[in-house]
Structures are given as structure tokens and as C-alpha cells.
NUFI-179299 format. One record per residue (C-alpha): residue in one letter; x, y, z; residue number from 1. Coordinates in nm, 3 decimals, padded with zeros to 5 digits. Example, Ala and Ser with C-alpha at 12.3 -4.5 7.8 and 13.67 -1.06 7.14 Angstrom:
# residues 2
   marfi         u         v         w   fidren
       a    01.230   -00.450    00.780        1
       s    01.367   -00.106    00.714        2
# end
This chain:
# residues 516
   marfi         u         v         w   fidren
       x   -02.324   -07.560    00.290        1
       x   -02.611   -07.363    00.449        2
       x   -02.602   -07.036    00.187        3
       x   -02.502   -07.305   -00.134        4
       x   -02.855   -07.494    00.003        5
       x   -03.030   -07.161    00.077        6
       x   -02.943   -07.034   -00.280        7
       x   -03.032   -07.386   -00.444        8
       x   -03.388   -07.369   -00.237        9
       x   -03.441   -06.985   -00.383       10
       x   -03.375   -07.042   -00.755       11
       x   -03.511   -07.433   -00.832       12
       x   -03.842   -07.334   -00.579       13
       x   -04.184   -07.240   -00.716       14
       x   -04.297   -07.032   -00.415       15
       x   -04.089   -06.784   -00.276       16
       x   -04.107   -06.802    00.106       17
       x   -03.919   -06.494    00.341       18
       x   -04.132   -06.578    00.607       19
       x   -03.883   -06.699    00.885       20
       x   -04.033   -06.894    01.106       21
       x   -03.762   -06.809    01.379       22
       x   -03.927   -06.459    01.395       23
       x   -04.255   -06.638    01.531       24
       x   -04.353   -06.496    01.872       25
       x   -04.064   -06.232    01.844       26
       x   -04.114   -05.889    01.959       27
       x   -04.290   -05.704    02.205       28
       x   -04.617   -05.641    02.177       29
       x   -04.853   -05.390    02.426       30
       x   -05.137   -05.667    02.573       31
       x   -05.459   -05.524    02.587       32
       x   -05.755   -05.655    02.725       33
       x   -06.073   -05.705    02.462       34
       x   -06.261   -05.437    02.711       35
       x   -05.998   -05.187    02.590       36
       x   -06.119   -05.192    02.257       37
       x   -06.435   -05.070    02.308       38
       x   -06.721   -05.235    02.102       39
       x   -06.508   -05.266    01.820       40
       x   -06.251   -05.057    01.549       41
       x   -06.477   -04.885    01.282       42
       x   -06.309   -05.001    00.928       43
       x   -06.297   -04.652    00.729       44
       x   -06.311   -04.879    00.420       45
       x   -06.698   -04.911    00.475       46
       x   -06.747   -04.542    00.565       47
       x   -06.555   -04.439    00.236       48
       x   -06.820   -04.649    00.053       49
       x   -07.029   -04.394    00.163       50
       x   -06.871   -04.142    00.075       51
       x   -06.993   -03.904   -00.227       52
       x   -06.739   -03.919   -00.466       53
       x   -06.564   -03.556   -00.510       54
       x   -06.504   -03.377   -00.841       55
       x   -06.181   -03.386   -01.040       56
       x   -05.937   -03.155   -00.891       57
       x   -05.733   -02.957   -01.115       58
       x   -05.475   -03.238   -01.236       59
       x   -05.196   -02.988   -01.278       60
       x   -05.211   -02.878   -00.913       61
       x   -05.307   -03.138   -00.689       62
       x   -05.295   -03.461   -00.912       63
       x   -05.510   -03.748   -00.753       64
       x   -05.242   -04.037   -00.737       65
       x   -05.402   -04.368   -00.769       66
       x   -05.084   -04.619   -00.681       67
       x   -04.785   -04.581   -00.421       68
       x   -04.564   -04.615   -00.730       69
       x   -04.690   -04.288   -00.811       70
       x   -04.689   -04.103   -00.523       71
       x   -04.314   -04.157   -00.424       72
       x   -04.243   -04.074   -00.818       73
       x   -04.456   -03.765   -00.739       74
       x   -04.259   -03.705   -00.450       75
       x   -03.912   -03.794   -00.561       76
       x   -04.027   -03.495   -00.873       77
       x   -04.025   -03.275   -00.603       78
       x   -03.794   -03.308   -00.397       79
       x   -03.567   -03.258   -00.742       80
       x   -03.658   -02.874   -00.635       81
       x   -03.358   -02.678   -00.540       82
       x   -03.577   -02.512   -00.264       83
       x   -03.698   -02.819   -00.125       84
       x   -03.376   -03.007   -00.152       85
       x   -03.225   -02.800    00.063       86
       x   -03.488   -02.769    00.304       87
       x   -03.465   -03.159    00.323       88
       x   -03.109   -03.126    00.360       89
       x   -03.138   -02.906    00.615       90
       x   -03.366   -03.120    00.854       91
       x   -03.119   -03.433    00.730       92
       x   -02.818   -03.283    00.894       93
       x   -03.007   -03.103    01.209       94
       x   -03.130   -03.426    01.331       95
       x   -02.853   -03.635    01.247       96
       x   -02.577   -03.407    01.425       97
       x   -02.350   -03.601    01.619       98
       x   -02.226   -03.495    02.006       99
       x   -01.918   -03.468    02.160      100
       x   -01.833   -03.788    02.173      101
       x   -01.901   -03.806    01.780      102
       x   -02.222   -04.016    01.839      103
       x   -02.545   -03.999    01.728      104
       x   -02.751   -04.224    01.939      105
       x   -02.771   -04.264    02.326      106
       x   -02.959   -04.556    02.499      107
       x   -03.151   -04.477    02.813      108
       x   -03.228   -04.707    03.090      109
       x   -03.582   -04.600    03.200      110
       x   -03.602   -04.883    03.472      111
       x   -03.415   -04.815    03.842      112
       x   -03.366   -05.118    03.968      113
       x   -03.222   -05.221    03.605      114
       x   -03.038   -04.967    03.583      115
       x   -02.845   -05.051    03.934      116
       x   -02.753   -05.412    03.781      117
       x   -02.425   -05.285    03.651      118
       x   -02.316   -05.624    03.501      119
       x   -02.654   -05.565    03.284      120
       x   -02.582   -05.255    03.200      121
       x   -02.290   -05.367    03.096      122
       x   -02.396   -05.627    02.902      123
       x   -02.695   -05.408    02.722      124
       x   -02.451   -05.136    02.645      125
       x   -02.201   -05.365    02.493      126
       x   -02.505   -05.523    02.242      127
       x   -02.627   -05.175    02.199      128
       x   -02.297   -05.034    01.990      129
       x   -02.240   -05.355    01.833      130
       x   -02.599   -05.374    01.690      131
       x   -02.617   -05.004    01.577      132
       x   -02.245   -04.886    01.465      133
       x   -02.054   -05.222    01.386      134
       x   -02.371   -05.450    01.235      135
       x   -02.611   -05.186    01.095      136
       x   -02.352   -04.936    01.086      137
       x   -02.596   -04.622    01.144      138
       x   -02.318   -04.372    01.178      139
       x   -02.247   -04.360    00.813      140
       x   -02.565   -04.490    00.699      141
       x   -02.782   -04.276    00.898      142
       x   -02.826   -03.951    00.667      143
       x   -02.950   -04.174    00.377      144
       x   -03.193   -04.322    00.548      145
       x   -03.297   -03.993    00.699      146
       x   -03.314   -03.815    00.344      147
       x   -03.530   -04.117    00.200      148
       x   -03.785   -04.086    00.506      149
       x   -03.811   -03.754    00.460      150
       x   -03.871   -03.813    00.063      151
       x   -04.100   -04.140    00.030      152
       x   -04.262   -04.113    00.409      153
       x   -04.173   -04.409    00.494      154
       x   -03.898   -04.693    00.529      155
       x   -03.852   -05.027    00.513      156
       x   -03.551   -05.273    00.647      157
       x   -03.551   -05.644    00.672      158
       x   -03.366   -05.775    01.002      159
       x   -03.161   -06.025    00.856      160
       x   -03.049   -06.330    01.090      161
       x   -02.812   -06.600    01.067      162
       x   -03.114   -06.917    01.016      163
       x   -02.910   -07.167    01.102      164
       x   -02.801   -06.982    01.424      165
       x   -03.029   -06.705    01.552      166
       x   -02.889   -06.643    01.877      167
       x   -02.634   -06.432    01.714      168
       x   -02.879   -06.190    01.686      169
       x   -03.002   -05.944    01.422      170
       x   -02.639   -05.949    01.126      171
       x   -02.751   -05.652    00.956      172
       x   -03.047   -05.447    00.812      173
       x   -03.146   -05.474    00.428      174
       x   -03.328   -05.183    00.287      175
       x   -03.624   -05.277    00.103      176
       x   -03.752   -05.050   -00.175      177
       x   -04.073   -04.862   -00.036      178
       x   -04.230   -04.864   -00.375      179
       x   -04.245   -05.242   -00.351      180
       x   -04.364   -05.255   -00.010      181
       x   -04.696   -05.253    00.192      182
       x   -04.840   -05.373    00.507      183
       x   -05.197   -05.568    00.611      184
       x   -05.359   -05.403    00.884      185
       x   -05.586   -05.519    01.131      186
       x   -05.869   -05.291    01.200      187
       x   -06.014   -05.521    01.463      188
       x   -05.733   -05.545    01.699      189
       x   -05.572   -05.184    01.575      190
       x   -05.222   -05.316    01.409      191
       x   -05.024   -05.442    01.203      192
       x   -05.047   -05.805    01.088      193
       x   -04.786   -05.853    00.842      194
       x   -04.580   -05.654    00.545      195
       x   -04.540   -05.810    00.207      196
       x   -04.314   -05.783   -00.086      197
       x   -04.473   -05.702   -00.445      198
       x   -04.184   -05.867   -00.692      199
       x   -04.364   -05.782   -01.009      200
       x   -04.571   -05.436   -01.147      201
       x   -04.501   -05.337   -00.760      202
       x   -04.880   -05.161   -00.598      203
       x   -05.141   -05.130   -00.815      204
       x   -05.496   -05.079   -00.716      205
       x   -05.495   -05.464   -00.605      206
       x   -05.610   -05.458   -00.228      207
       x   -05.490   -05.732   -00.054      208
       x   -05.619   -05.727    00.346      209
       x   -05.514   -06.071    00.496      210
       x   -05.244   -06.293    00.519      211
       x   -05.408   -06.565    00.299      212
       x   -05.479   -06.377    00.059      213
       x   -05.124   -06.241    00.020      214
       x   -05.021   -06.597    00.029      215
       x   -05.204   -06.713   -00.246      216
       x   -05.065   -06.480   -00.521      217
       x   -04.729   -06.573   -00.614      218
       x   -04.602   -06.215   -00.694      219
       x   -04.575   -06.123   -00.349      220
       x   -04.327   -06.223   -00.072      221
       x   -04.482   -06.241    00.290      222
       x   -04.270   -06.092    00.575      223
       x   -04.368   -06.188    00.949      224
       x   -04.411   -05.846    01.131      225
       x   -04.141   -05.885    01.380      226
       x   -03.921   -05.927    01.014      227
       x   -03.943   -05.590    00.958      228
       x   -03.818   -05.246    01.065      229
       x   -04.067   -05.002    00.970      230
       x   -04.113   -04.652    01.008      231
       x   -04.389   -04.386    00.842      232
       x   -04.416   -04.010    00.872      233
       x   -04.761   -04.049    01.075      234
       x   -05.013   -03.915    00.786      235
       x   -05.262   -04.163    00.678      236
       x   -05.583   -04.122    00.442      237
       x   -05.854   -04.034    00.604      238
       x   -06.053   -04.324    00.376      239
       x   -05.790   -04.587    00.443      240
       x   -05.538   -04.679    00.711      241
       x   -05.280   -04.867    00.467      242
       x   -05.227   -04.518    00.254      243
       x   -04.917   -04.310    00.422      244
       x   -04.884   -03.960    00.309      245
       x   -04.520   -03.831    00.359      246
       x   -04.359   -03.561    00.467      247
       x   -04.357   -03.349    00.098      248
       x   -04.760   -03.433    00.064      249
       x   -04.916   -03.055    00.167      250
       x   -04.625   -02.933   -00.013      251
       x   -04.744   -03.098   -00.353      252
       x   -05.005   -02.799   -00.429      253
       x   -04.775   -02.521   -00.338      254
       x   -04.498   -02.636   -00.536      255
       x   -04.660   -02.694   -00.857      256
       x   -04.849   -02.332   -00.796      257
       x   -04.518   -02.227   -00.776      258
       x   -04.385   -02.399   -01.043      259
       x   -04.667   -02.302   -01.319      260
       x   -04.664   -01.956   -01.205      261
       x   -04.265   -01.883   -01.218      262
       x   -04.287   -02.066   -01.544      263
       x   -04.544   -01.864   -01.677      264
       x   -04.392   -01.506   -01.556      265
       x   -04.089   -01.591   -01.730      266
       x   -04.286   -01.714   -02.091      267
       x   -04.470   -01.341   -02.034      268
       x   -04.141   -01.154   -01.953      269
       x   -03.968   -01.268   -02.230      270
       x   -04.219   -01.212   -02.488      271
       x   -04.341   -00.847   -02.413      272
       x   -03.932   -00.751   -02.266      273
       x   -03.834   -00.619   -02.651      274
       x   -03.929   -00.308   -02.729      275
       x   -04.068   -00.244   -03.066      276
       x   -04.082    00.092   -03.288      277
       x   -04.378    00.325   -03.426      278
       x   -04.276    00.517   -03.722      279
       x   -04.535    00.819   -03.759      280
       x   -04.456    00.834   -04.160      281
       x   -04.564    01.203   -04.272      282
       x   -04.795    01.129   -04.579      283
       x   -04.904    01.507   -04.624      284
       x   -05.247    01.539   -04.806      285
       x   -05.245    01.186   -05.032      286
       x   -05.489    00.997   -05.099      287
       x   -05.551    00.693   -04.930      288
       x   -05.421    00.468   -05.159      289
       x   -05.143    00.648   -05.215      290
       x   -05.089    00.746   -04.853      291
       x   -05.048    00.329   -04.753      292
       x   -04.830    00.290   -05.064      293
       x   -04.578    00.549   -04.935      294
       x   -04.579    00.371   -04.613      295
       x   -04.533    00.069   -04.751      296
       x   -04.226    00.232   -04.986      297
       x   -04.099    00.375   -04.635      298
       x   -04.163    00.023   -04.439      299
       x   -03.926   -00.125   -04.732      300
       x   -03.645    00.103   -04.718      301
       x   -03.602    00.136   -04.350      302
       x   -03.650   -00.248   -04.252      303
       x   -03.415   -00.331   -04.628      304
       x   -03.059   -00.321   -04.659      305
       x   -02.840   -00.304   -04.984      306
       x   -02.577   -00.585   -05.009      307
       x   -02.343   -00.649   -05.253      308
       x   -02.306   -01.037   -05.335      309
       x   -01.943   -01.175   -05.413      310
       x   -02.087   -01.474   -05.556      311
       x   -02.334   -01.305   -05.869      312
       x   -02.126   -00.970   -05.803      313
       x   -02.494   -00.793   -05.821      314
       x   -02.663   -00.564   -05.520      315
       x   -02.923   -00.737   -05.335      316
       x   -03.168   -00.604   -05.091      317
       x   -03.215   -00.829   -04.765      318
       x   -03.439   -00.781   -04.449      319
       x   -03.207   -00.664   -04.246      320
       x   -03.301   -00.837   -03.851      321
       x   -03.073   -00.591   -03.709      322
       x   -03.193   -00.272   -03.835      323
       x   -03.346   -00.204   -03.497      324
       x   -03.040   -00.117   -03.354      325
       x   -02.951    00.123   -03.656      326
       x   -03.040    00.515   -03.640      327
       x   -03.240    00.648   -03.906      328
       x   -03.226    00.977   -04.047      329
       x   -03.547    01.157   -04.146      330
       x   -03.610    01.461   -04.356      331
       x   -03.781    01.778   -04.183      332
       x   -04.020    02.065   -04.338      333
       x   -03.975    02.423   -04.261      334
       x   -04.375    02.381   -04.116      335
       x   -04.211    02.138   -03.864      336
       x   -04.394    01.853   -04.007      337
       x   -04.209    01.564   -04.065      338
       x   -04.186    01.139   -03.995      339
       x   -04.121    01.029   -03.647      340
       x   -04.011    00.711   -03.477      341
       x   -04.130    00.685   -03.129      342
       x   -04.114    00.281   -02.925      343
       x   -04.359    00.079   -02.746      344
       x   -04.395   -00.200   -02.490      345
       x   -04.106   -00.335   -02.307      346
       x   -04.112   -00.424   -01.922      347
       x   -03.871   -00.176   -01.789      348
       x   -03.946   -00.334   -01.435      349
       x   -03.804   -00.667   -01.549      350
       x   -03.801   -00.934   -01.250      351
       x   -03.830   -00.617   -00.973      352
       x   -04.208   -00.753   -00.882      353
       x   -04.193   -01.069   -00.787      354
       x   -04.492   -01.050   -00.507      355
       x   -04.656   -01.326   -00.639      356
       x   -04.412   -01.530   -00.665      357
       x   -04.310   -01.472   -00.273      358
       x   -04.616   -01.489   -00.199      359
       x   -04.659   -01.872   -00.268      360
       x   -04.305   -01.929   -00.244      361
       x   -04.388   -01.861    00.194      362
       x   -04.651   -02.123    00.164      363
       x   -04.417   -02.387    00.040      364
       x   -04.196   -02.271    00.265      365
       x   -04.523   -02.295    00.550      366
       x   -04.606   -02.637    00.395      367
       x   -04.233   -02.796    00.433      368
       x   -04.259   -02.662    00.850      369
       x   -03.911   -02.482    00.738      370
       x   -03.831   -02.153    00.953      371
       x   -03.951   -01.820    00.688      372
       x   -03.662   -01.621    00.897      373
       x   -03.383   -01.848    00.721      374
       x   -03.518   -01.755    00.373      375
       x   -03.380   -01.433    00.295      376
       x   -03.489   -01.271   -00.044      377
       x   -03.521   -00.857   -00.136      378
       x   -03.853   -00.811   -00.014      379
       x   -03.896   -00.975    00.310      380
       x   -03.580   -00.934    00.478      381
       x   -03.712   -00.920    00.820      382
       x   -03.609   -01.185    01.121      383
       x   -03.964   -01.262    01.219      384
       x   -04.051   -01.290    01.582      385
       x   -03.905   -01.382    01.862      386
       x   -04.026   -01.624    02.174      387
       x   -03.745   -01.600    02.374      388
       x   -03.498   -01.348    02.493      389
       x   -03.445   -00.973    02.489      390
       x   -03.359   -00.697    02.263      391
       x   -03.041   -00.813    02.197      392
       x   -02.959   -01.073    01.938      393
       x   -02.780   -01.307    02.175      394
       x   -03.029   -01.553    02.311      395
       x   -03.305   -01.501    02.092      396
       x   -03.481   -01.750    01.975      397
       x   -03.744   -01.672    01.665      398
       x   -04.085   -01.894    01.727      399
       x   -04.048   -02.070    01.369      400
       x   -03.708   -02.211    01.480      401
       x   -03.884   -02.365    01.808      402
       x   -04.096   -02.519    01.596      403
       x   -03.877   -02.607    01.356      404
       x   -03.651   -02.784    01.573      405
       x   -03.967   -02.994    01.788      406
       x   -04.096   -03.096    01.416      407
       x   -03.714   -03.257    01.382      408
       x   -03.744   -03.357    01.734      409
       x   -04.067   -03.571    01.628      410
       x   -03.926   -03.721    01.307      411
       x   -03.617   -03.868    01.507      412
       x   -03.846   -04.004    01.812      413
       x   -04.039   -04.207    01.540      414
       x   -03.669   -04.347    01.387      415
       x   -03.590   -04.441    01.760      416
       x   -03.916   -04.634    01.831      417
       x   -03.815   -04.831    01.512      418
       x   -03.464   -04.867    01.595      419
       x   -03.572   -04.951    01.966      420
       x   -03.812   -05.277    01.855      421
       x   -03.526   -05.393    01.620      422
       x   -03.315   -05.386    01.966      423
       x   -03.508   -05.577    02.149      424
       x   -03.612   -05.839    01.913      425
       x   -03.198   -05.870    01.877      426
       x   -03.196   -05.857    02.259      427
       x   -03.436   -06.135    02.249      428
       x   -03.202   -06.338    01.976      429
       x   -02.951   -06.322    02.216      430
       x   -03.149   -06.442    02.513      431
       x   -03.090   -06.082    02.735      432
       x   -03.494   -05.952    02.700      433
       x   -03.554   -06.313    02.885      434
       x   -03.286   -06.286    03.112      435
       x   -03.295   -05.906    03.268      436
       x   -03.680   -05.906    03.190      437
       x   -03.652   -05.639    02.948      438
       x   -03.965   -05.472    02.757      439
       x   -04.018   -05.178    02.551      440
       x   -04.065   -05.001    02.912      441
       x   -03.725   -05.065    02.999      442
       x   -03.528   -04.902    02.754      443
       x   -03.521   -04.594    02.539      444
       x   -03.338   -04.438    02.267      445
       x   -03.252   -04.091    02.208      446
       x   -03.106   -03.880    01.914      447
       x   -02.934   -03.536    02.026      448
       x   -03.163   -03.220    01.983      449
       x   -03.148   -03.097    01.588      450
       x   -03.094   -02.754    01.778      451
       x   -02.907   -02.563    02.064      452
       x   -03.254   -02.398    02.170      453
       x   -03.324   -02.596    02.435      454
       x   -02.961   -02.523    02.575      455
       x   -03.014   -02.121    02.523      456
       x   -03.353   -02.181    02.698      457
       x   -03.243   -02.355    02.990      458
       x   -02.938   -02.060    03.041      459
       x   -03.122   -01.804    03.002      460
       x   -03.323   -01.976    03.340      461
       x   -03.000   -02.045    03.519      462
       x   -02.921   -01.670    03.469      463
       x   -03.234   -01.571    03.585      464
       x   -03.178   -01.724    03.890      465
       x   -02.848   -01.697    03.948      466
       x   -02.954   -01.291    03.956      467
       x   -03.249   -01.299    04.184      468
       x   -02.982   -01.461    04.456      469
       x   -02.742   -01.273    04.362      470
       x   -03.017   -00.929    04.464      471
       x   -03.073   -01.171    04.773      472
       x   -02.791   -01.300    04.895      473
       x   -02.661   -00.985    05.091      474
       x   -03.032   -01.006    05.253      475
       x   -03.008   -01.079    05.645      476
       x   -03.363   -01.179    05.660      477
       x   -03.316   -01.473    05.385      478
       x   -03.086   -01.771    05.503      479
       x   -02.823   -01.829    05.229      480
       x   -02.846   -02.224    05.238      481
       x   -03.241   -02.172    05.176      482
       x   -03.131   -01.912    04.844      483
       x   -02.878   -02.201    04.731      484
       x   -03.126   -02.485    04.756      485
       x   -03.436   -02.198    04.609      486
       x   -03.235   -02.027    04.279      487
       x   -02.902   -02.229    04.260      488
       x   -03.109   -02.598    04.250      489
       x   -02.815   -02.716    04.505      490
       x   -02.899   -03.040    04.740      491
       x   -02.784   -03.072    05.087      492
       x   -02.488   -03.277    04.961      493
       x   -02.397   -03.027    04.677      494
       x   -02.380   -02.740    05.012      495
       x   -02.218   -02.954    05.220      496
       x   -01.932   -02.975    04.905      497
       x   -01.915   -02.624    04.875      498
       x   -01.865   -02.549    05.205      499
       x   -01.569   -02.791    05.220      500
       x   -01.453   -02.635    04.949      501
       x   -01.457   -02.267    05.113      502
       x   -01.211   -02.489    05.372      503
       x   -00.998   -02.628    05.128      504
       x   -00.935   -02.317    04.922      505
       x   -00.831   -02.173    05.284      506
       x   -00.580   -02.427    05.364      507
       x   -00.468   -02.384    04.928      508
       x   -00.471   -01.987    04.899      509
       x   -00.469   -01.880    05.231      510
       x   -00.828   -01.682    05.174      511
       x   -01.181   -01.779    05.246      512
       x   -01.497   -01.644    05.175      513
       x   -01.434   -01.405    05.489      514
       x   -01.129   -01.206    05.321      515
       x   -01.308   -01.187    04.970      516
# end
């Protein structure tokens, strides 16, 4: 009876409402004393009115976009690219790999004495894989989210609740379209104060900065803050707070350089590619006149062809199109003076210089964050520097992959901030952020690392080590516990089981360390 009334309310009401009041005073929020703020937030809405205004640049390169309608068209346009696709495919699947344990997320208990209650741990745990692989079911829905952040720059999910019963928690997430979405920020206080739903014409140049005012248009649904699981690639206009560039915004100017120019070598290739002929027609002494008739008599018979016509039965002459490709046969004085065909034009080099486009093809490539050394192409086949390891190719690590991998490392800490307020707002459904005294200090979530880098790095220290004790160990003047605890990392406890185990492999094999 509750959805049949729910659905009745929706379609026979004037107003339409999302705002649940059950999300009221849901969801942490960092308390900060008035002091903190200093004398005040500067809105950048009154410095932009001082601002001179700029000329028009160049529309076909760097297009000002006036709505967020048209700058996620902009940047869906692009990311059509075959380049860019699969550099956005890439950094989907690196930081969305899954571990052993074919899992993608990991929750970390940041707080001791929380984490020594075992029956909350426990507890958290349990609500942890419910919420995020049986109710919003990240584990297959995880990669599409990832590939529309990395598109639009932003994403929007509604955390939908049973109304009637909201102690079951968060149900499931609804994706929102970003196009349709916004959010009213406060520049007093430094946050957000609510996000709201455009149903018709989604953004236009309408600016709507409060709550009442998004209240009194009709057009636009209201969503408490707490509502909403929201999540932005971190690049705002300088001018104004509520405009989020995305991740594909410095790569908008490369890629339609790109773009115009391949287009443009192509036109010019295939216009100047055929080669065309010079006939040097022998005209002797004639007069002028007569000279450019000859020529013209000559022009006729070499670029004419004699048909016969089954249909009148009479011989026709044609331009023949294909006489190009015929040989002609010229007549030659005893002087040596005679016609001549020579050709002209052509690009014999064809698509063999290509520096230009390479050129800008490394700054989309430098725009996008993506790792040059993966792009592979005939003239810049080189691996590009390394930051860590030797000569050999085992263990290094080229610097553009480091970065590569810490720019995927950002992306998913900003997905688990997100995911980590919809957890505790569902924690607080439940009644557990009350209960253990939970906060957004408590708990963490983690993604695994988009790259085995960190892994490489961290044995390429262990085998440092293990070699400077190793150049050590048979030392008489250095104690062997104190090289254990130095370049092996080993506790007292961790010595203590070693030695034991020297014992036990005694007793086992009949050899200890002595008869090695």
C-alpha cells in the first residue's frame, strides 16, 4: 500500500518533492569553529565581475561552452576518439582490478581500540559487503561508473531508502544523469548546501544559489545533501565554484588541433598524390597561332579515343579518363627534335612525415596524464626514462608510469571518500555510527593499487637489504640479532621464532644451522 500511495502522491501532485525528510541531520559533517574561517570566504562571483572580459578564442579549438549540457556533449565528442577511448579504458580497468580474493574494495579500521571490539568488527564488516556487493552491487557495476567519471567529471547517485522503514538502511543507489544535475554551494561556510534536479531544458545559464530559490521553480527537484552520493574530478572554474571541469577538459584543445590538422593533411595528400603529365609538343618554326592550334590538334588526339557505337553503328570520339595510363608513341626527327612527355607533382613521400602530427598527438597524450612509453608509433620508439632500477629491464620502472599509476591512485581515493559517506550515513540508518561511535575518522576505504609499482619498489628495498646483511653477516664485529632487527625488519618475537625454528628443523632433519 506504501509504493500504490507513493505512486498516487507522484502523479496527481503539483509539486514534486524528493526531499526526504528522514535524511535530515544525516551524515557526518567536519565541525569547525567560526574562528576557523577566517574573516570570511571571498565569493569569486564578485571578483569575476571584475574581471575584463577576454576575447573570443578560436571557436574551432577551444570552444567557450556556456551550459553543462554542453560541456559533457563536448566531452562525450571526445571521448568518441579511438585514442582517447582507450586511454580511458585503460585507467577504467587499472583502477578497477580486482585482488586475490576477486575483490575490489577493502575497508580499513583506522581506530585501535575499535578495531579490538571484534563483535564490531564483525558487525561493520558484515554491513560493509552487504551495502557494496549485494545492495549497490559495485563489483559489476563498478567499471561503468568509473568510465562515466572519467567522461562527464563527475557523478551523481541518489541513496534510495525504504521511507516507511529507514533502519534498513541505504536499498540501493540510483544514478542520476549529470547533465540534469547541479549543486548550491555555500561560500560562507565553504560547502555544499544541497543538489537539485533540473526535469525540464536541464542547465541553462539560470543561476540558482539557495535553497529557496530552487524551491520556488517547479522544474527542479530539491535533494537534501546527505541524499546524494557525489563525486567530481577536483577542477573547478577559477570564476565560479559550481562549474566542474573533468578529466578530458585540457585535452579539448589538443584533440581538436589534432583533429583539424590530420584532417587537413589527408584533404592535401589526396589532392596533390596524382601525378599529372607535361607534353613538350614540338611545334618547329610556326607561327603563333598556328603553333597553339597544333597543340590543341595534339591535346585532342592524345586525351580522345575512337569508339565504335553498337547502337548508331557510327565511330565516335570520347574523352577517354583513362588515357593516363596508356603509352603514347611519338614521332622523332633525324635533328633529334621531337615531342616529349615528362610528369609533375605527386607526393612520393606519402604519409612517411608525419612530425606534426606526433608532435601534437604527445600533447594529447601529455594532456590525458597517459604514460608516452606505452604509445609506440615509427618515429618515437624509445622507452623513455626510467626512476627506478638498473640496466636491466626487470624492475624498471619508467617515471611516466609512476605517475601514471598515483594519477589512478587519486581518482579512486576520491570514489572511496564518496563511497565512505554513503557508508556511514547507511551505518547511521542502521543505528551502528551511534552505537560504536563511528565517524569519518574511524573508517576508511581502499581500492587496490592500479599498478604493481609499488610492489617492484618495495622488493627492490627488501633486496637491498637482504644483501648488505648478507656482506655482514659473516662480520664478527656486528652481532647477528642487531643485522636481523637493522636489514631484515625482524622484531624480538619474529627472532625468537626463528631461532625455534633452527631447533625444530634439528629435531625434523637432523641438521642445524651448525652443519650447514
Amino acid at each position: 500500500m506504501g509504493f500504490l500511495t507513493g505512486l498516487k502522491d507522484f502523479f496527481f501532485s503539483n509539486d514534486v518533492n524528493e526531499e526526504l525528510k528522514q535524511f535530515k541531520n544525516i551524515g557526518q559533517e567536519t565541525k569547525r569553529k567560526d574562528s576557523e574561517f577566517g574573516e570570511g570566504f571571498e565569493n569569486p562571483l564578485m571578483a569575476a565581475a571584475g574581471l575584463i572580459s577576454q576575447q573570443f578564442y578560436d571557436k574551432y579549438l577551444y570552444q567557450k561552452l556556456d551550459t553543462k549540457i554542453k560541456k559533457i556533449e563536448e566531452y562525450r565528442r571526445i571521448a568518441g576518439n579511438s585514442e582517447i577511448s582507450d586511454v580511458i579504458e585503460d585507467a577504467v580497468i587499472e583502477s578497477t582490478m580486482p585482488n586475490d580474493q576477486d575483490e575490489i574494495f577493502k575497508l580499513i579500521f583506522r581506530d585501535e581500540k575499535l578495531e579490538k571490539n571484534k563483535n564490531a568488527v564483525k558487525n561493520i564488516e558484515n554491513e560493509f559487503n552487504e551495502l557494496i556487493y549485494n545492495r549497490l552491487r559495485l563489483n559489476t557495476k563498478i567499471q561503468n561508473y568509473m568510465e562515466d567519471y572519467f567522461i562527464d567529471g563527475e557523478l551523481y547517485f541518489e541513496n534510495v531508502i525504504d521511507t516507511n522503514n529507514a533502519k534498513k538502511g541505504i536499498l540501493y543507489w540510483k544514478k542520476l544523469p549529470t547533465e540534469t544535475m547541479d549543486f548550491i554551494y555555500n561560500y560562507e561556510k565553504g560547502m555544499t548546501d544541497a543538489y537539485i534536479q533540473y526535469l525540464k531544458g536541464g542547465l541553462t545559464n539560470t543561476l540558482i544559489r539557495s535553497i529557496e530559490d530552487a524551491r520556488n521553480c517547479k522544474d527542479i527537484i530539491v535533494f537534501d545533501k546527505s541524499q546524494i552520493a557525489y563525486v567530481n574530478y577536483g577542477k573547478f572554474s577559477p570564476v565560479d565554484r559550481t562549474k566542474v571541469f573533468g578529466y578530458l577538459e585540457k585535452a579539448r584543445k589538443p584533440f581538436n588541433q589534432l583533429n583539424m590538422l590530420e584532417t587537413s593533411v589527408i584533404i592535401y595528400r589526396l589532392v596533390r598524390a596524382p601525378e599529372r603529365f607535361v607534353f613538350n609538343i614540338d611545334v618547329g618554326n610556326m607561327p603563333r597561332d598556328k603553333a597553339m592550334q597544333f597543340v590543341e590538334k595534339m591535346k585532342q588526339k592524345l586525351s580522345t579515343k575512337e569508339s565504335f557505337d553498337p547502337e548508331t553503328g557510327l565511330l565516335k570520339k570520347a574523352v577517354n579518363v583513362m588515357s593516363i595510363s596508356e603509352n603514347f608513341f611519338l614521332p622523332t626527327s633525324s635533328s633529334g627534335r621531337a615531342s616529349s612527355v615528362s610528369t609533375v607533382g605527386g607526393n612520393p613521400s606519402g604519409f612517411a612525415e608525419l612530425d606534426d602530427i606526433y608532435y601534437f598527438q604527445k600533447k594529447l597524450y601529455k594532456a590525458l596524464k597517459y604514460p608516452i612509453t606505452r604509445v609506440q608509433n615509427a618515429k618515437d620508439g624509445h622507452s623513455g626514462d626510467s626512476l627506478f632500477g638498473g640496466s636491466s629491464n626487470f624492475g624498471e620502472i619508467p617515471r611516466d608510469e609512476v605517475k601514471w599509476s598515483v594519477f589512478l591512485e587519486n581518482q579512486q581515493d576520491k570514489f572511496c571518500r564518496m563511497l565512505l559517506k554513503t557508508f556511514l550515513i547507511h551505518l547511521e540508518f542502521k543505528g551502528f555510527l551511534k552505537q560504536y561511535g563511528l565517524d569519518e575518522y574511524s573508517l576508511a576505504i581502499s581500492m587496490n593499487c592500479p599498478n604493481s609499482y609499488r610492489d617492484q619498489i618495495e622488493q627492490k628495498g627488501r633486496e637491498t637489504k637482504f644483501n648488505n646483511y648478507n656482506m655482514l653477516v659473516s662480520n664478527a664485529e656486528f652481532s647477528k640479532t642487531y643485522l636481523m632487527k637493522r636489514f631484515l625488519d625482524m622484531d624480538d618475537d619474529e627472532i625468537k621464532l626463528n631461532a625455534e625454528g633452527h631447533k625444530l628443523d634439528k629435531e625434523l632433519f637432523g641438521a642445524g644451522e651448525e652443519d650447514v
